[in-house]
N, CA, C and O of each residue as an XYZ file, in Angstrom:
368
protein
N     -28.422    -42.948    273.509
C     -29.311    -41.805    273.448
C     -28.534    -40.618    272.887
O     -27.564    -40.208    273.525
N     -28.950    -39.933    271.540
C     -27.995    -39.178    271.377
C     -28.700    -37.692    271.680
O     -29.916    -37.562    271.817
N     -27.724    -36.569    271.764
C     -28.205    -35.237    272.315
C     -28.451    -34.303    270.728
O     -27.570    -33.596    270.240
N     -29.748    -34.495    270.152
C     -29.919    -34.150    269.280
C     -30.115    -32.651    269.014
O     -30.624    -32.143    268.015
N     -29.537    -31.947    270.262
C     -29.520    -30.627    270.485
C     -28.370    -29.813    269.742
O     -28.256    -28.646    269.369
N     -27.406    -31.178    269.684
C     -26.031    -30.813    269.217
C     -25.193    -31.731    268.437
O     -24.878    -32.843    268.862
N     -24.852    -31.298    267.363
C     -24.375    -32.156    266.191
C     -22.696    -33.003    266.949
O     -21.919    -32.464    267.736
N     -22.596    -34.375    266.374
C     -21.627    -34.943    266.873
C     -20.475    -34.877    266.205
O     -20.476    -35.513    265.151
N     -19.402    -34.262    266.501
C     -18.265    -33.638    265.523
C     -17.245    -35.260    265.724
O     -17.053    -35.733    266.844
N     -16.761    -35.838    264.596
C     -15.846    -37.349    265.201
C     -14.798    -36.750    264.519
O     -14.926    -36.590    263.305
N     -13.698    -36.360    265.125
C     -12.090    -36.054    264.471
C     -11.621    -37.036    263.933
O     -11.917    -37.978    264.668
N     -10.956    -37.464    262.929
C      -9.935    -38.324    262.373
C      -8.991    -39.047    263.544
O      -8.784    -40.237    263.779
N      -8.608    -38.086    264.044
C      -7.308    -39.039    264.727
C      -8.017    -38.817    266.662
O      -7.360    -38.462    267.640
N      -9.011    -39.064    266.622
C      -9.577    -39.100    268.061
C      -8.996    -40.173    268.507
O      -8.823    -41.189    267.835
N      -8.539    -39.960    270.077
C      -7.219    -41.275    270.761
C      -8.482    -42.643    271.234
O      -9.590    -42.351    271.685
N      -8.042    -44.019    271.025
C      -9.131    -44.685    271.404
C      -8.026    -45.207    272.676
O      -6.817    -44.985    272.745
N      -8.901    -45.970    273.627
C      -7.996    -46.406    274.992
C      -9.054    -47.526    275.108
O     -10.279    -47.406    275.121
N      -8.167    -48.839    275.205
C      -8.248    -50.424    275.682
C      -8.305    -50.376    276.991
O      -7.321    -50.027    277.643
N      -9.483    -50.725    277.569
C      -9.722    -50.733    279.010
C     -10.117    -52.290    278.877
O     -10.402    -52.579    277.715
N     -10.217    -53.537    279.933
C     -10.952    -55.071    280.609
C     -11.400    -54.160    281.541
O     -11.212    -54.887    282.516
N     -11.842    -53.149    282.014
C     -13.178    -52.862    282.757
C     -13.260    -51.922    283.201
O     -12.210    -51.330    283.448
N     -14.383    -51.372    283.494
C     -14.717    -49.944    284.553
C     -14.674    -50.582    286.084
O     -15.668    -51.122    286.569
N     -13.595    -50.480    286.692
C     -13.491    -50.794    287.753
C     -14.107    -49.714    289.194
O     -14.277    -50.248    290.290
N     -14.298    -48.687    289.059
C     -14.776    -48.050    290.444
C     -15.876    -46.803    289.717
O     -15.815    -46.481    288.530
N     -16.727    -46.297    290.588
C     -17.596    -45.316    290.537
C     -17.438    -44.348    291.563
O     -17.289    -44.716    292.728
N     -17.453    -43.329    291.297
C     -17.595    -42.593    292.567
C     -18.491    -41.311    292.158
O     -18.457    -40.788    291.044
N     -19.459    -40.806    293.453
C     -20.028    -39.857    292.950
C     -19.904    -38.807    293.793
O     -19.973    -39.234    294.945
N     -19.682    -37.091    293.749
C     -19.429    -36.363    294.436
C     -19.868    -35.106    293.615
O     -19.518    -34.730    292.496
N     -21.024    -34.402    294.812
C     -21.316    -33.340    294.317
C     -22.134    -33.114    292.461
O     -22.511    -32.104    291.867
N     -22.126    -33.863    292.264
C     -23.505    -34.582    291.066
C     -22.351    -34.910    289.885
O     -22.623    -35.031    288.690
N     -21.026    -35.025    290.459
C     -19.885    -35.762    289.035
C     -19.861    -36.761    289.354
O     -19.377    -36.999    290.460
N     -20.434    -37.955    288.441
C     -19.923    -39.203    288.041
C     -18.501    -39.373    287.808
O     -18.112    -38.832    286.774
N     -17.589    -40.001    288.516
C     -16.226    -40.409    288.311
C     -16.414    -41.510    287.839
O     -17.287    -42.010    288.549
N     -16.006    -42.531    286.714
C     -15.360    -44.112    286.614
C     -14.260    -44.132    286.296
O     -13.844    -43.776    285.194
N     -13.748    -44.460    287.006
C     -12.219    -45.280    286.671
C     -11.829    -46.415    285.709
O     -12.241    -47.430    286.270
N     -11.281    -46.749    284.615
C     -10.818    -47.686    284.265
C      -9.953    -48.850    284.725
O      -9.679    -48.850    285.925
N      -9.457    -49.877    283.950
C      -9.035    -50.594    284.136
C      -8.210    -51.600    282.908
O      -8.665    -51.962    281.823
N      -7.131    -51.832    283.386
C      -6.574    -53.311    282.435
C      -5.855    -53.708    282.934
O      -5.166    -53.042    283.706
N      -5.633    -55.317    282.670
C      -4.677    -56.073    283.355
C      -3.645    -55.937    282.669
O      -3.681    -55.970    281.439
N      -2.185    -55.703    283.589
C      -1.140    -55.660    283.262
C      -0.037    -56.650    283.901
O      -0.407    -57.509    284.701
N       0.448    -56.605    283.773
C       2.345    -57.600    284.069
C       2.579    -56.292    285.228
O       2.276    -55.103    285.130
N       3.275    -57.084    286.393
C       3.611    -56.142    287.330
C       4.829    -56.064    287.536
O       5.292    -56.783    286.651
N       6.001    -55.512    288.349
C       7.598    -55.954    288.468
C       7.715    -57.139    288.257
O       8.660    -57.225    287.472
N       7.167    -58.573    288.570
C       7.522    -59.960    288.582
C       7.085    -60.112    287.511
O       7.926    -60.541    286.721
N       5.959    -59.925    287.039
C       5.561    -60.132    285.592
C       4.296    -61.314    286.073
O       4.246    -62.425    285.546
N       3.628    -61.006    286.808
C       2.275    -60.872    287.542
C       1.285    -60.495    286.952
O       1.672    -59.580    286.225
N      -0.093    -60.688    286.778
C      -0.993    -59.661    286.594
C      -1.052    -59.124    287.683
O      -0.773    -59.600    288.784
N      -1.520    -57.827    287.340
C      -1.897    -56.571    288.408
C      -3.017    -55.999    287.512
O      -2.933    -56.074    286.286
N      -4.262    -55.320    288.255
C      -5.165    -54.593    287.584
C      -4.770    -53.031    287.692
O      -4.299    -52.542    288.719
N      -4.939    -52.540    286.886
C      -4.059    -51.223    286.914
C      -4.811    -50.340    286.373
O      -5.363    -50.426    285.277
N      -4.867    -49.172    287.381
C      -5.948    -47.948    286.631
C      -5.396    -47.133    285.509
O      -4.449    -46.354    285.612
N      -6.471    -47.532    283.810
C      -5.596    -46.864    282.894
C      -6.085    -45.296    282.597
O      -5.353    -44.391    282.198
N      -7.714    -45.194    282.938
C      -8.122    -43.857    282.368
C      -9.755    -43.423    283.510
O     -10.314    -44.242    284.240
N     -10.015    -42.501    283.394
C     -10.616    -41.822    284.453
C     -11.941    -41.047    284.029
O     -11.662    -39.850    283.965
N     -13.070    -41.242    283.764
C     -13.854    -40.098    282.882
C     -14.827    -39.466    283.856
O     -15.418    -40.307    284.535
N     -15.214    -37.954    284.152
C     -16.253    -37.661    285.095
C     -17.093    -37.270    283.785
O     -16.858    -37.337    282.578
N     -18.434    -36.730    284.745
C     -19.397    -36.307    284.030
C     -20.300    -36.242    284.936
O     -20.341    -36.916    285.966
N     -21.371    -35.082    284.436
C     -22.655    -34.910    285.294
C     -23.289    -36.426    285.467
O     -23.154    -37.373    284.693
N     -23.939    -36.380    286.571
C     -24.878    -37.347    286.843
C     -26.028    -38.027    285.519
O     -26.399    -39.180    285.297
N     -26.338    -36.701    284.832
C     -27.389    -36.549    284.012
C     -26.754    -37.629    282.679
O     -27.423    -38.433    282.031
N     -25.167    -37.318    282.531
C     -24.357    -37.502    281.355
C     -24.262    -39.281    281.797
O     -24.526    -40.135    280.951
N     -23.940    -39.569    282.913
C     -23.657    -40.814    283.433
C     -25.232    -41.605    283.356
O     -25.110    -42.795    283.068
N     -26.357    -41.253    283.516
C     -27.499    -41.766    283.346
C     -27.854    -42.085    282.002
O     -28.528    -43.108    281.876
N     -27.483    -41.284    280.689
C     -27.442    -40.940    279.689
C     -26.734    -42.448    279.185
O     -27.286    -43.392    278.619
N     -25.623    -42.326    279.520
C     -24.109    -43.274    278.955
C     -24.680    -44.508    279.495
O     -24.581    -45.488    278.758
N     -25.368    -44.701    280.847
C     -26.205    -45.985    280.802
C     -27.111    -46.711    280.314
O     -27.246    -47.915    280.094
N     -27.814    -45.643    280.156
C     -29.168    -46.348    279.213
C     -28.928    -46.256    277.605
O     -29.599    -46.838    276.753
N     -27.830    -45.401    277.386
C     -27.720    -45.988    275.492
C     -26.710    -47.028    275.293
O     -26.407    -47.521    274.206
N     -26.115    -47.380    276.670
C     -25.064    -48.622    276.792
C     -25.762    -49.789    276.950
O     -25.388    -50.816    276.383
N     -26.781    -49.754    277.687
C     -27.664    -51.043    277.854
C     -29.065    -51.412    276.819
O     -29.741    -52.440    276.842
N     -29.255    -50.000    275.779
C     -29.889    -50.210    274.703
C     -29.007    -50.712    273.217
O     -29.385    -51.244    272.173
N     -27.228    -50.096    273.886
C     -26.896    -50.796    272.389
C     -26.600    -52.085    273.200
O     -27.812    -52.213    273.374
N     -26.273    -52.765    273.614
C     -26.360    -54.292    274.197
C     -27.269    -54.984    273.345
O     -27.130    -55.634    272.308
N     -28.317    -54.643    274.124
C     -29.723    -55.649    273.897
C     -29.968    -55.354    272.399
O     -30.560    -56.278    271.840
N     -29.675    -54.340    271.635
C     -29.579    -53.979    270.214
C     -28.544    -55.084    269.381
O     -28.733    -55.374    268.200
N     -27.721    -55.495    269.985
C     -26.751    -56.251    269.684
C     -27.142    -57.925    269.904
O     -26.516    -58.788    269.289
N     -27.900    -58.156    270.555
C     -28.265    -59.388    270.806
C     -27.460    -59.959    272.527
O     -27.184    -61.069    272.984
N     -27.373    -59.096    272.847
C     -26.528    -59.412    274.400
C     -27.799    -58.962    275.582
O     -28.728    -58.172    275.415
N     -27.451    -59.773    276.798
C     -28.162    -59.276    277.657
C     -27.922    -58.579    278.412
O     -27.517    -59.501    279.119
N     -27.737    -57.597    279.114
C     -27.050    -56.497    280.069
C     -27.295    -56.635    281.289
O     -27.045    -55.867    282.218
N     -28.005    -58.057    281.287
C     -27.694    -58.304    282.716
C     -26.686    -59.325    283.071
O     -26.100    -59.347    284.153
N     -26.511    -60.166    282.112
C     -25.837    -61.238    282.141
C     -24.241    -61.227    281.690
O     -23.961    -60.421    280.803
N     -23.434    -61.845    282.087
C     -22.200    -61.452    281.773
C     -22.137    -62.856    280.491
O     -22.921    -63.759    280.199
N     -20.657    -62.398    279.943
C     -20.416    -63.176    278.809
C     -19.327    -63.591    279.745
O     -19.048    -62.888    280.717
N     -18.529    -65.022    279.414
C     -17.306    -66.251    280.193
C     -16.280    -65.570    280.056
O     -15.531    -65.092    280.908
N     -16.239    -65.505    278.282
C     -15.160    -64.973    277.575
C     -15.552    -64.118    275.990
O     -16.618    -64.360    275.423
N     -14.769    -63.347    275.544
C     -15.300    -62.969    274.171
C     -15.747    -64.004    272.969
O     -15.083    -65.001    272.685
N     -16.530    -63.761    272.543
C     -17.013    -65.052    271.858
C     -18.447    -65.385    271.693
O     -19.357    -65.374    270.865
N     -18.148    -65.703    272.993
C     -19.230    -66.944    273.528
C     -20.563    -65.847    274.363
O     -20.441    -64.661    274.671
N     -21.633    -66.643    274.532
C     -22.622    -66.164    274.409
C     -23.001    -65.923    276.354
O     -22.467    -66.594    277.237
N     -23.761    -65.098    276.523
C     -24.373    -64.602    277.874
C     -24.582    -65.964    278.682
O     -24.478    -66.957    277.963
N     -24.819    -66.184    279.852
C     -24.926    -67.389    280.795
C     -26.284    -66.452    281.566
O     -26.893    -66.924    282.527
């Protein structure tokens, strides 16, 4: 859903960050918190899931980021309810 109130400025060197998942939500006082996630190697050389990045936002912004996340899905040919095994391969 875009906010056609306000033009979308994309910088050249905007930082991108590799997350395997949004691991936690939290909501307080109408900010959406999610936490990231990726698996990493731990002292032993283990996976460990490890929090990499953090984004808040109004409630409004987090409702927003859901429904144009689950319209580009199904835009894509994926189902948003269904998970995929592995990359690749198709919804179960």
């Amino acid at each position: 859903m875009a906010d056609e109130q306000h033009p979308l400025n994309l910088p050249p060197h905007l930082p991108e960050i590799f997350v395997d998942e949004a691991a936690q939500f939290f909501l307080l006082n109408g900010v959406l918190r999610i936490t990231f996630a990726s698996v990493r190697p731990d002292e032993k050389g283990g996976p460990v899931r490890t929090a990499t990045a953090r984004i808040a936002m109004p409630v409004r912004g987090g409702q927003k980021f859901a429904i144009g996340l689950w319209d580009f899905l199904k835009k894509q040919g994926l189902d948003p309810a269904k998970l995929v095994t592995s990359p690749g391969q198709s919804p179960q």
